[in-house]
Structure formats: structure tokens, C-alpha cells
C-alpha positions as CSV (number, residue, x, y, z in Angstrom):
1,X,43.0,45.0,40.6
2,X,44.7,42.7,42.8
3,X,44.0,43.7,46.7
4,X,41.9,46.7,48.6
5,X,44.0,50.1,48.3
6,X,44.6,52.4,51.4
7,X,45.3,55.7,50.6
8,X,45.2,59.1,53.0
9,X,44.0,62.4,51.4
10,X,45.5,65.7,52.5
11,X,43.2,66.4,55.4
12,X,44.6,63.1,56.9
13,X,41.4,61.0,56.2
14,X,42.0,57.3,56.0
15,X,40.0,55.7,52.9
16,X,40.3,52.2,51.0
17,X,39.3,51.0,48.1
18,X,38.0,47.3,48.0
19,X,38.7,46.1,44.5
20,X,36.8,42.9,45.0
21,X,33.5,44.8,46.7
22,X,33.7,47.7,44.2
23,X,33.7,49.9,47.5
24,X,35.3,52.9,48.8
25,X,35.2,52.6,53.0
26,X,36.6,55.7,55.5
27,X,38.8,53.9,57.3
28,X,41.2,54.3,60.0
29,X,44.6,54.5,60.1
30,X,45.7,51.0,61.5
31,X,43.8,49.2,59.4
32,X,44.7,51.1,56.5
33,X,47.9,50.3,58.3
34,X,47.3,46.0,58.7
35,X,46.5,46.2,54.8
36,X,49.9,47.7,53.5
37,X,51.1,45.3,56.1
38,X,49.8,42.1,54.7
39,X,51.6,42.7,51.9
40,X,54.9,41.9,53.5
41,X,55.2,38.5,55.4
42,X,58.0,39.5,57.5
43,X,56.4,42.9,58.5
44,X,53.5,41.1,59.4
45,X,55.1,38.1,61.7
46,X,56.6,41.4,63.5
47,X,53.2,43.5,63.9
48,X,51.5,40.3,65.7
49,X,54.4,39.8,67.7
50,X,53.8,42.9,69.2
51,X,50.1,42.4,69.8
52,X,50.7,39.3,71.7
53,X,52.1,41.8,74.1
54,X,49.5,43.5,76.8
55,X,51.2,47.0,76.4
56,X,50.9,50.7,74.0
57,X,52.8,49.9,70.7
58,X,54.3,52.8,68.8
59,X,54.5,52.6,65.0
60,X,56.4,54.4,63.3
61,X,54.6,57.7,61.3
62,X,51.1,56.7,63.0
63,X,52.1,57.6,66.5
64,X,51.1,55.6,69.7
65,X,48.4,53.3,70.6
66,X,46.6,51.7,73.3
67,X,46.8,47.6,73.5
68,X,43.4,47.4,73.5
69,X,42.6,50.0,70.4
70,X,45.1,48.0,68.6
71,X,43.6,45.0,69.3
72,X,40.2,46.0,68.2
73,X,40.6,47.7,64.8
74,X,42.5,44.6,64.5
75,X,39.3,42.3,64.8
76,X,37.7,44.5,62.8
77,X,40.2,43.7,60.1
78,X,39.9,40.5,60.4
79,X,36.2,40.8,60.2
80,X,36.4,42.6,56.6
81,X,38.9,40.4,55.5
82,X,36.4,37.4,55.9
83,X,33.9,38.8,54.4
84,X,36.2,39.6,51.0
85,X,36.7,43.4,51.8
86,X,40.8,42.3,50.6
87,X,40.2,39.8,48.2
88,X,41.5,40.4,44.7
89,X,39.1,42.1,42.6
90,X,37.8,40.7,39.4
91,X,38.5,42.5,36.2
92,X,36.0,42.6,33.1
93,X,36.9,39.9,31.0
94,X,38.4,42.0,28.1
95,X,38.4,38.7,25.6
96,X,35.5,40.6,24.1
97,X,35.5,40.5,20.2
98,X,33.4,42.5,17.1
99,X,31.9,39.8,15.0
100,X,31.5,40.8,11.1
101,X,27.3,40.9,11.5
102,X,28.3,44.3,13.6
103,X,29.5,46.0,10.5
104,X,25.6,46.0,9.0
105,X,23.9,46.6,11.7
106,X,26.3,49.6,12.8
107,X,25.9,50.9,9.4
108,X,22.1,50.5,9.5
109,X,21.9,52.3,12.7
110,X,24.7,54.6,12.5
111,X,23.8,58.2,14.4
112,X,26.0,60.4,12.1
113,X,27.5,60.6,8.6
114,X,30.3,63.3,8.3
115,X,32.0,64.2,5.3
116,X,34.8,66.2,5.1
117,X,33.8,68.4,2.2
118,X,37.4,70.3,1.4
119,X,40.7,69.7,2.5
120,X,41.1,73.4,2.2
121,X,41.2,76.0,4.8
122,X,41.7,79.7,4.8
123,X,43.5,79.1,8.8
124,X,47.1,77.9,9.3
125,X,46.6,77.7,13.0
126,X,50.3,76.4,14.8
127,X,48.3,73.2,16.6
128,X,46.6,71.8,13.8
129,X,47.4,68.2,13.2
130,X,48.5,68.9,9.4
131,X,51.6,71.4,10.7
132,X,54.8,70.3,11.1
133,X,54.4,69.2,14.4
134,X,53.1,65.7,13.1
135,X,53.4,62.6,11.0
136,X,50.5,63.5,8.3
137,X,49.7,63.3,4.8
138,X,50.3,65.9,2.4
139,X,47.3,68.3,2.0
140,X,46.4,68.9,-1.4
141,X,42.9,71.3,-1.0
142,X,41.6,68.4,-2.2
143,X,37.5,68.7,-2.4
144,X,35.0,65.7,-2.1
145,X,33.7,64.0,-5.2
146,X,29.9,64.7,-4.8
147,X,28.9,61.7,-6.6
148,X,30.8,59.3,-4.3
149,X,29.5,61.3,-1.0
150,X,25.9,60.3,-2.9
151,X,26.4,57.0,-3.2
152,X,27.5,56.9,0.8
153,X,24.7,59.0,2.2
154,X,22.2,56.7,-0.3
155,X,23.4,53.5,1.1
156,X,23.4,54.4,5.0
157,X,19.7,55.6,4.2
158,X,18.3,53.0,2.2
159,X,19.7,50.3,5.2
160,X,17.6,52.2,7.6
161,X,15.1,50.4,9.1
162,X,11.4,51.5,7.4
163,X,9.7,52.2,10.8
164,X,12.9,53.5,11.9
165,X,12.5,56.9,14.0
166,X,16.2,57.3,15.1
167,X,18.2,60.7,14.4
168,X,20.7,60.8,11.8
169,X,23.1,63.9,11.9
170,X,24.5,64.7,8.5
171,X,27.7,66.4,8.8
172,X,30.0,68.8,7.4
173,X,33.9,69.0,7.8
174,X,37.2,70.4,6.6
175,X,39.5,71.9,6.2
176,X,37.0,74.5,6.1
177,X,33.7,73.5,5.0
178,X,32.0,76.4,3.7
179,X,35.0,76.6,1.3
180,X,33.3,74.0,-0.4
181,X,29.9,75.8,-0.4
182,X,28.5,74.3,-3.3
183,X,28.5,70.2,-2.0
184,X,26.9,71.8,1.5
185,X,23.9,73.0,-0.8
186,X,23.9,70.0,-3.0
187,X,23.9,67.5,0.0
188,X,20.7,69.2,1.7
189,X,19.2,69.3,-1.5
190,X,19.5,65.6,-1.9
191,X,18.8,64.7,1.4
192,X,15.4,66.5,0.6
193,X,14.5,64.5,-2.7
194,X,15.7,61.2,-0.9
195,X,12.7,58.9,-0.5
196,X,13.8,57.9,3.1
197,X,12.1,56.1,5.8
198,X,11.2,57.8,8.9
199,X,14.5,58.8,10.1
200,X,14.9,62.7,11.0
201,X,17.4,64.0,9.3
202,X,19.5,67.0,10.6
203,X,22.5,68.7,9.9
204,X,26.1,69.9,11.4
205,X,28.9,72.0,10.6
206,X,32.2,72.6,12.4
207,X,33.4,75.9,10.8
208,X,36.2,78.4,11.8
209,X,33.4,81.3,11.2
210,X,35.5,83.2,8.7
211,X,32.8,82.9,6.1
212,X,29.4,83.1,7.9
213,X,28.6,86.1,6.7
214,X,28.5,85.3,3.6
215,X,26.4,81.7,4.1
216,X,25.0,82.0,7.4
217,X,21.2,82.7,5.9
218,X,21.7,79.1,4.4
219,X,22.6,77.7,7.4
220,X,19.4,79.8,9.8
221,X,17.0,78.2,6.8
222,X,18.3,74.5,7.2
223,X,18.5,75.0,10.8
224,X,22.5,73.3,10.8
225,X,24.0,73.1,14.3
226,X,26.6,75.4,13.9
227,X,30.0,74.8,15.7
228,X,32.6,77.3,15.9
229,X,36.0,76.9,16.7
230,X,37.6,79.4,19.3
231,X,40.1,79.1,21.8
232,X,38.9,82.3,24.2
233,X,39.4,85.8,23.9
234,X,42.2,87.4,21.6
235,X,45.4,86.0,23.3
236,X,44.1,82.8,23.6
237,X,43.3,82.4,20.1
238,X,46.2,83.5,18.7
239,X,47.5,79.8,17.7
240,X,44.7,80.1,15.1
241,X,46.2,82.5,12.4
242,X,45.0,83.3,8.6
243,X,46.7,81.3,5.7
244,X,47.3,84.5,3.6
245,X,49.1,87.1,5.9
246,X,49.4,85.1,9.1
247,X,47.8,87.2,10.9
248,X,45.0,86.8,14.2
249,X,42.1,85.7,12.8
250,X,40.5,86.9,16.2
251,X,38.5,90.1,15.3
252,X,37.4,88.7,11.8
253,X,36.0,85.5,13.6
254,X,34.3,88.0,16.3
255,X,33.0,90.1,13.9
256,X,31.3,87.1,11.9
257,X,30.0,85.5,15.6
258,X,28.3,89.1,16.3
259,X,26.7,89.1,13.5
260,X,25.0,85.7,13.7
261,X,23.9,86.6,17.3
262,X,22.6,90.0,16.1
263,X,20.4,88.7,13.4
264,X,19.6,85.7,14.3
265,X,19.4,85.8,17.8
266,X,16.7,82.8,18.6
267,X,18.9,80.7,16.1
268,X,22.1,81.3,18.2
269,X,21.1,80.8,21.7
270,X,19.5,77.6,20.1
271,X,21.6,76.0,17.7
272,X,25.3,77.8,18.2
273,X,28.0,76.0,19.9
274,X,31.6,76.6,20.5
275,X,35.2,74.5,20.3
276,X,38.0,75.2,22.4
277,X,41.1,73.8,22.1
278,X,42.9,74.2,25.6
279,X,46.7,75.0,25.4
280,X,49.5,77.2,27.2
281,X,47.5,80.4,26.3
282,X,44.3,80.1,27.8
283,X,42.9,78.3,31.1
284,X,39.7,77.2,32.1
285,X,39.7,80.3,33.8
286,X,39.7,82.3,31.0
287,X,38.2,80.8,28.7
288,X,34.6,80.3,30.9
289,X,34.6,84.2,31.3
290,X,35.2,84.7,27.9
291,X,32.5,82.9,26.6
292,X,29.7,83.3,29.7
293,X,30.5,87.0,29.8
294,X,30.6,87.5,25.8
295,X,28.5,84.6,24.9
296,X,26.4,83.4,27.7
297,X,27.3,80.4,26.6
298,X,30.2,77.2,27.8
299,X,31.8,76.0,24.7
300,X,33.0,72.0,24.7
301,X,36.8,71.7,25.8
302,X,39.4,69.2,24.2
303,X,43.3,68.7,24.5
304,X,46.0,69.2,22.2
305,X,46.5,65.6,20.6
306,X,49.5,64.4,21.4
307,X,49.4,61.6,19.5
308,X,51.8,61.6,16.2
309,X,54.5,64.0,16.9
310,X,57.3,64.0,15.3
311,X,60.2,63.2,17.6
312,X,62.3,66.4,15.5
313,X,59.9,68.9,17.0
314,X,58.4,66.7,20.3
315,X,60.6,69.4,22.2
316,X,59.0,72.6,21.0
317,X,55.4,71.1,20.7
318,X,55.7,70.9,25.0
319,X,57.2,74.0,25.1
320,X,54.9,76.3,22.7
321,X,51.6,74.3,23.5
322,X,51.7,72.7,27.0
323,X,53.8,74.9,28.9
324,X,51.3,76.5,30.7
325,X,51.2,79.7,32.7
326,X,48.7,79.0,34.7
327,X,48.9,77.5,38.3
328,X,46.7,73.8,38.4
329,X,45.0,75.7,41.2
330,X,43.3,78.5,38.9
331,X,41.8,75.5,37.5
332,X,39.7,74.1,39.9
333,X,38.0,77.3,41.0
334,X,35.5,76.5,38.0
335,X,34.6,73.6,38.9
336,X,30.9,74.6,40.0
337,X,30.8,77.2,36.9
338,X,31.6,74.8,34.5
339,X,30.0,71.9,36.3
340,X,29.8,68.8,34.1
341,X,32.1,70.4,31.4
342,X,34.8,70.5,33.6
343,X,37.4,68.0,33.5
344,X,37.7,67.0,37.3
345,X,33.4,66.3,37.3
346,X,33.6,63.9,34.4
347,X,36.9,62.4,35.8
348,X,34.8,61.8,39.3
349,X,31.6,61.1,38.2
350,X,33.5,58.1,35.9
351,X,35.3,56.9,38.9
352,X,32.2,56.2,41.2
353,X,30.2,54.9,38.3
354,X,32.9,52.5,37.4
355,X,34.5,51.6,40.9
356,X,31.3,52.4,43.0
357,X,29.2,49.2,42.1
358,X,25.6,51.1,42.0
359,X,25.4,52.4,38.4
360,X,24.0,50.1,35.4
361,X,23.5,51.7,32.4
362,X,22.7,48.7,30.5
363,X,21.1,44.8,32.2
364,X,23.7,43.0,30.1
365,X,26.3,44.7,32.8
366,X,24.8,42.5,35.6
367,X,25.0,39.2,33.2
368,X,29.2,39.4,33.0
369,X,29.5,39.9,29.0
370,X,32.9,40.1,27.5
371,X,34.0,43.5,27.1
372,X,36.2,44.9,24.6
373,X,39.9,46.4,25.7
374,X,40.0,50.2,25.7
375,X,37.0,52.7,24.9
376,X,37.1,52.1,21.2
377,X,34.2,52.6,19.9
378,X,32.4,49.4,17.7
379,X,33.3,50.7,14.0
380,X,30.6,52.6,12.6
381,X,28.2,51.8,15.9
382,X,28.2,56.0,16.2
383,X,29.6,57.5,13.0
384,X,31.0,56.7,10.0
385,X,33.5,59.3,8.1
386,X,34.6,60.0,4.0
387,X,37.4,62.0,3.7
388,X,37.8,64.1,1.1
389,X,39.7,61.7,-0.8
390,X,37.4,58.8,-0.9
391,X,38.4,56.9,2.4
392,X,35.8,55.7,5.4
393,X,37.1,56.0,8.7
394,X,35.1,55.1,12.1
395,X,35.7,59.1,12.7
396,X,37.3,62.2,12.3
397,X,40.0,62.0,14.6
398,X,42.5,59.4,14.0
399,X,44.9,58.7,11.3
400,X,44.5,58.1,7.7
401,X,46.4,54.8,7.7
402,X,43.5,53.7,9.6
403,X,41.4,53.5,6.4
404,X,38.6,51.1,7.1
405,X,37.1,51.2,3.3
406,X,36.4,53.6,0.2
407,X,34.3,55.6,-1.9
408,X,35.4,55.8,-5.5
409,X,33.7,56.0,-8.9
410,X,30.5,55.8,-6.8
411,X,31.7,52.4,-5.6
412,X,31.1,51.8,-1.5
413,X,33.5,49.0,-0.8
414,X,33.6,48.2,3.1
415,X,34.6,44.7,3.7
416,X,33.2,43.5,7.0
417,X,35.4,40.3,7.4
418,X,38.4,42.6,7.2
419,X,37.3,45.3,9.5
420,X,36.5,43.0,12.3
421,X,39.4,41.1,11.7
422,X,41.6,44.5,11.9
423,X,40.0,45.5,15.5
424,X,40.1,42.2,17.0
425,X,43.7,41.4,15.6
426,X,44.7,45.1,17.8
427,X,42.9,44.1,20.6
428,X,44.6,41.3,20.9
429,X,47.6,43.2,21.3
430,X,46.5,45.6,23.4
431,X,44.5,43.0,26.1
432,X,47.6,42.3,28.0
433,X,48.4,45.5,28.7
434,X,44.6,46.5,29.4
435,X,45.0,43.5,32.1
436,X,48.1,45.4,33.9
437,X,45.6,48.5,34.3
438,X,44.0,49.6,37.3
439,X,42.0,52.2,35.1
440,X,40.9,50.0,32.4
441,X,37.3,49.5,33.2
442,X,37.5,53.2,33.5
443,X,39.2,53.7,30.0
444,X,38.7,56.9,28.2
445,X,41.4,55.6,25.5
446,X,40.7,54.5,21.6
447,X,43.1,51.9,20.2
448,X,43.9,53.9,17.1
449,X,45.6,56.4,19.7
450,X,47.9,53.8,20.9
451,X,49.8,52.9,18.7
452,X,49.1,49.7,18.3
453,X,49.6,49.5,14.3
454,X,53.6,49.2,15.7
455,X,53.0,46.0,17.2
456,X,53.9,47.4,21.0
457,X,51.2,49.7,22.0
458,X,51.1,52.1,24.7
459,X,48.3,54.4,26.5
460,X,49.1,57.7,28.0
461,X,46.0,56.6,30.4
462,X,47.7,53.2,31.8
463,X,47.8,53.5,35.6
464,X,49.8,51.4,37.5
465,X,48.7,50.4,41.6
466,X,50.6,53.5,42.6
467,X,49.0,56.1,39.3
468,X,45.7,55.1,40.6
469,X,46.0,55.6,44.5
470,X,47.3,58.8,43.2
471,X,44.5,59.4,41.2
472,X,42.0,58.1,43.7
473,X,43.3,60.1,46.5
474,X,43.1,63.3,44.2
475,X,39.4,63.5,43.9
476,X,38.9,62.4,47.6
477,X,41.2,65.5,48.4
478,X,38.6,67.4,46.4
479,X,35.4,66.3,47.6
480,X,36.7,66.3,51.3
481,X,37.7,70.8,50.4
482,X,34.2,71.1,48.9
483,X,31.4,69.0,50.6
484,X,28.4,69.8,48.4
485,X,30.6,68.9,45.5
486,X,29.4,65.0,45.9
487,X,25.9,65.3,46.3
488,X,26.0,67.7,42.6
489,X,27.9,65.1,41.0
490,X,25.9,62.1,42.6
491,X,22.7,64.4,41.9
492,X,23.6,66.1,38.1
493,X,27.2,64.3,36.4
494,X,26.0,60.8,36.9
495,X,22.1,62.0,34.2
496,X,24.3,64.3,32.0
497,X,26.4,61.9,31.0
């Protein structure tokens, strides 16, 4: 950030932001007014031209004011001017860098190991990133080679630490998982007959719930945390559609979901979660009274990836799954319902943490280390993914050209010197544009998103001086309609991150 940032919420409240201080002051409007004006050295000449002058100056869209009013919030600018209220603020140095020792030690460490069992699914839903709407590989219900899913889970165990007492998840993926029942049962098995240090292991499944009747007594024994995917009640999941007939795969889903909660109640208050995809068919409106009504429950919320469609149907994708008919307003009436799963409380909480100056999570914060551009995470540092065809990626969500290593004929080849030379070879591409950001020590974007393979990479995030007083202004507007709304996100946001 270059300079402190005025900026007036709705109410008419005068607020700036000092970049250098890592401060957000209420101000008033003529010295909100002296900072926009030291921006222009002609403007400025004028304005003390003026003062010189022992009479009530007029500026235009602030209104009239006394000589001696002027005169004093004048000193006072002056006064936070010498002590560095306006200076240019310093941005983390982003000439961070993954040496290739991070590789083992991620891997040693590494909090979950998903593998997507099948590349099969019994859903076609219209949003998912293998329909027409993006650049993907062609599905071939391809299912993972048992063996080479051994030989993976084997090696991350055996580099686990022998007093080692930290979690690892072991997860399952598709496609749809549980059509690929078999591997599930043969993975817990050999988790079982692994001699492994201390480590708990548990296990996770992200399912579509069509077959959960059928396995769910497998799942209640292991204890899996169970994620289901639903988008709301029956018109909001009606992107989600079955592969035979096309039809809504809402009341077969339901039925399923009953079930579990019948039987097995303790098991689904306790280890039952839900995934909602928000698009131009539901809101957050909808979708909390769906779920707290039918579910006392809040599922976890994500966007439709916009990353990686193709240009042919860019058009229709905005139309059929952004579109929304719901006012923004709707929206924010869930703010207190949803609390720290709604978008806006993240969003603010983020802000004060990372502009406010009082929040350390970690001491090596206060020492100035160099950070990395973006939010990628370090490869491996919190999961490490096998697709069904062999590959390792650093997760689930990005693209398979992204391929950071492979399991085949029972072979683990990941090649440190390579990986780290991949990530810092795109950082370097993306740092100059990370400099240009007034949101990048804020950043909630991962490199593979931006695509940065191309040689010019871009972020849907990037805020220019004029996006962020915007975005700044926003959540003041916010805080100043809803006054306990600070002291909950100061209080709860800040610990539940």
C-alpha cells in the first residue's frame, strides 16, 4: 500500500486507513479531505492559499467551515502526518521461496491423505467440473489401483515421526466413493494391520448419499466423518441430477439422509456434515432454513469454480449458475444465524486480523520472514492427493496438469528438487502482480487458480487502491447498521478461525 486511505461509509462516517500504522482511525471530514488533497500538488498550493486567509472557506461537497475549525483539524493533520499516520505502508516481502527439505518434512507431517477411489459416479450434476462447462480430462470410471494406494498410505506412515501424536485423516473421494466399496474396506483394513507409530488415524468420506443405505453400518462401525453433498431443499438441488434417467436425485438423497439420522442418531449429530454448493437456485437464505429446520445442522458453503471454463459456453455458465434471483440484501440477514460460516464474518474477521496490527498467530510474524505470494498452500504441508489414475496432487481441487508426482506399479516417485522448483518458478511470475495488490497480505487465492501455467497470471481477488476502499468501506457500512456485530467477530470469528 502506498498512502493512508479515506473512505466515507453510508451513514456519512469519515474513516482512514493508515497503511504504514496498520490502523483504521474515525476521522473527520477535512482531514479525510487534506489526505485526498495531498495527492495533488496543485490542489494543495490552492487549499493553503485559502487558509492564509482569516475568513469561512466553502469546499465544494463538504459544505462550509469556520477559519478557525479549518485551521485546527489542519494541525491535527499535520500532527498525524509526523508521526507516519500517511507514510507508505510496507508490504510483506513476498521473495519468500519453498526449499526442497519442505517436501519431507511436509510429507512426514502431512494432516490428510485422500484418495480418489473411482472416477465413477452414479450423478451427472450440470456444475460439476467434468461437464461441458470446462477444460477437463476425459473420465473413464477409472478405479484406483489398490496396490499403488498401499504403497502411498505405507510411505506417509512409516515417515511419521515414532513419538508422533498428530492426527492423520485418511480420506475417501470420487466420483462417488462408495462405488468403489471394496478399496474403502480394504484401506481400513490395512490401516488396521499397519504397524504405525502413535499417530491417530481417522477416516473421511465426501459421498453424494445415494448409496448409504446400503454401506452406512460400515461407515457407523469405523466411525468415518461422513460428508454429504446437498445444495438445499428440492429446487435448490436440482443441478445435481442422476446419470441414468436424469432425473432429481433430491428425494433418493433425503431418503438415504433420514435413514442415517433415524438409526444412528448419536453418530449423525456427531460425525455428519453437509456440502453446499451456492448457485442461482438457492441463497444463504434458503439454504440455513433448510438445513437448521430439517437438520439442525449449518452445512460448509463453497462457490461455483470459475476457474477453467471454456470460452464456447462462459456465456451460459453466468447465466444458468450465477444469475441469481436473489437480492444481495436477503443475504446479509443471516449473518448472526450463520455467524462464522457466513461469508461477510470470515471476510471481516480477515480484514482486522490482517490490516488491524494486533493479531499474531505465529512469533515468526513479529521477526519480518519472507512470505510467499498468494495463499498457496506449502505442497503437501496439509494434504497430499492420488487420483484414481496414479497422479499426486497437493489437493483435490485444482487441475490435473498440475501433477506433482505418481503412483504406478507400486512405485512412489515425487521429486523434491522439481516440485520446489515448479512453485518457486510460478511465484516468481506471480510476485509482481501480488506487489500491485492492496489485498495480498489478505489473499484467499492459490496459484494453481491463476493461471499462471500461461505465463501471464491473473487473480479474480487482485484489488486495485480504488477495489479496496470499496471493499473496506463495505464492511464499515456493516458494522456501523449492526453495532454488536464487532464485538461477536472481535469476541468469536477471530478463535474459530
Amino acid at each position: 500500500m502506498k498512502a493512508a486511505i479515506p473512505f466515507t461509509t453510508s451513514s456519512g462516517h469519515n474513516y482512514f486507513y493508515s497503511s504504514h500504522n496498520r490502523q483504521f482511525l474515525f476521522s473527520h471530514p477535512l482531514i479525510n479531505y487534506f489526505i485526498r488533497l495531498s495527492e495533488d500538488d496543485k490542489q494543495w498550493k490552492d487549499m493553503l492559499k485559502k487558509a492564509s486567509v482569516n475568513q469561512d472557506i466553502t469546499i465544494a461537497g463538504l459544505g462550509k467551515f469556520t477559519n478557525a475549525d479549518f485551521q485546527h483539524y489542519f494541525s491535527k493533520f499535520r500532527f498525524l502526518k509526523k508521526y507516519g499516520f500517511f507514510k507508505p505502508g510496507e508490504q510483506k516481502n513476498r521473495d519468500g521461496s519453498i526449499p526442497p527439505t519442505r517436501i519431507e518434512q511436509n510429507l512426514s507431517q502431512t494432516k490428510q491423505l485422500i484418495f480418489e477411489t473411482t472416477e465413477d459416479c452414479n450423478l451427472d450434476c450440470v456444475y460439476c467440473t467434468y461437464s461441458k462447462f470446462y477444460f477437463n480430462k476425459n473420465r473413464e470410471r477409472k478405479k484406483i489401483n489398490t496396490n499403488d494406494a498401499f504403497k502411498l498410505l505405507d510411505m506417509i506412515l512409516d515417515k511419521r515421526k515414532p513419538d508422533s501424536t498428530q492426527q492423520l485423516t485418511v480420506s475417501f473421494y470420487g466420483g462417488e466413493p462408495l462405488k468403489n466399496f471394496s478399496f474403502i474396506e480394504d484401506v481400513v483394513k490395512h490401516v488396521g494391520e499397519h504397524k504405525k507409530p502413535a499417530s491417530r488415524i481417522t477416516f473421511s468420506m465426501t459421498s453424494n448419499g445415494l448409496l448409504l443405505r446400503k454401506y452406512i453400518n460400515f461407515l457407523v462401525e469405523n466411525d468415518f466423518e461422513l460428508a454429504i453433498s446437498l445444495d438445499g431443499d428440492e429446487i435448490a438441488n436440482s443441478f445435481r441430477i442422476l446419470k441414468t434417467n436424469k432425473k432429481p436425485s433430491f428425494d433418493l438423497v433425503t431418503r438415504n439422509i433420514d435413514m442415517v439420522r433415524e438409526k444412528y442418531p448419536s453418530y449423525f449429530d456427531r460425525r455428519v456434515i453437509f456440502l453446499t454448493v451456492r448457485h442461482s437456485r438457492n441463497s444463504l437464505k434458503s439454504i440455513y432454513e433448510h438445513f437448521s429446520s430439517r437438520y439442525g445442522k449449518t452445512p460448509i458453503m463453497s462457490s461455483i469454480t470459475t476457474t477453467g471454463v471454456v470460452d464456447e459456453f462462459k456465456e451460459e455458465f453466468y447465466e444458468t449458475f450465477l444469475k441469481s434471483r436473489f437480492p444481495a440484501t436477503e443475504n446479509t440477514c443471516y449473518i448472526h444465524e450463520l455467524f462464522t460460516k457466513h461469508p461477510f464474518v470470515s471476510e471481516t474477521a480477515e480484514v482486522f486480523e490482517r490490516f488491524g496490527n494486533f493479531v499474531f498467530r505465529r512469533p515468526a510474524q513479529l521477526l519480518n520472514p519472507k512470505y510467499l505470494p498468494t495463499a498457496t498452500c506449502s505442497p503437501f504441508d496439509l494434504r497430499i492427493y492420488m487420483s484414481a489414475d496414479g497422479g499426486i496432487y497437493p489437493c483435490e481441487h485444482i487441475s490435473r496438469i498440475f501433477e506433482l508426482g505418481t503412483v504406478r506399479g507400486s512405485k512412489v516417485e515425487i521429486n523434491p528438487d522439481k516440485i520446489t522448483g515448479t512453485y518457486n518458478t510460478y511465484f516468481q511470475k506471480i510476485k509482481k502482480l501480488c506487489k500491485q495488490c492492496y489485498l495480498a497480505d489478505n489473499c484467499k487465492e492459490c496459484i494453481f487458480n491463476t493461471a499462471v501455467e500461461t505465463g501471464i497470471p491473473s487473480c479474480e481477488f487482485f484489488m486495485n487502491k480504488q477495489k479496496f476502499t470499496s471493499h473496506i468501506t463495505r464492511i464499515f457500512n456493516y458494522l456501523e447498521q449492526d453495532q454488536q456485530l464487532f464485538a461477536r467477530i472481535r469476541d468469536e470469528a477471530f478463535l474459530a478461525k
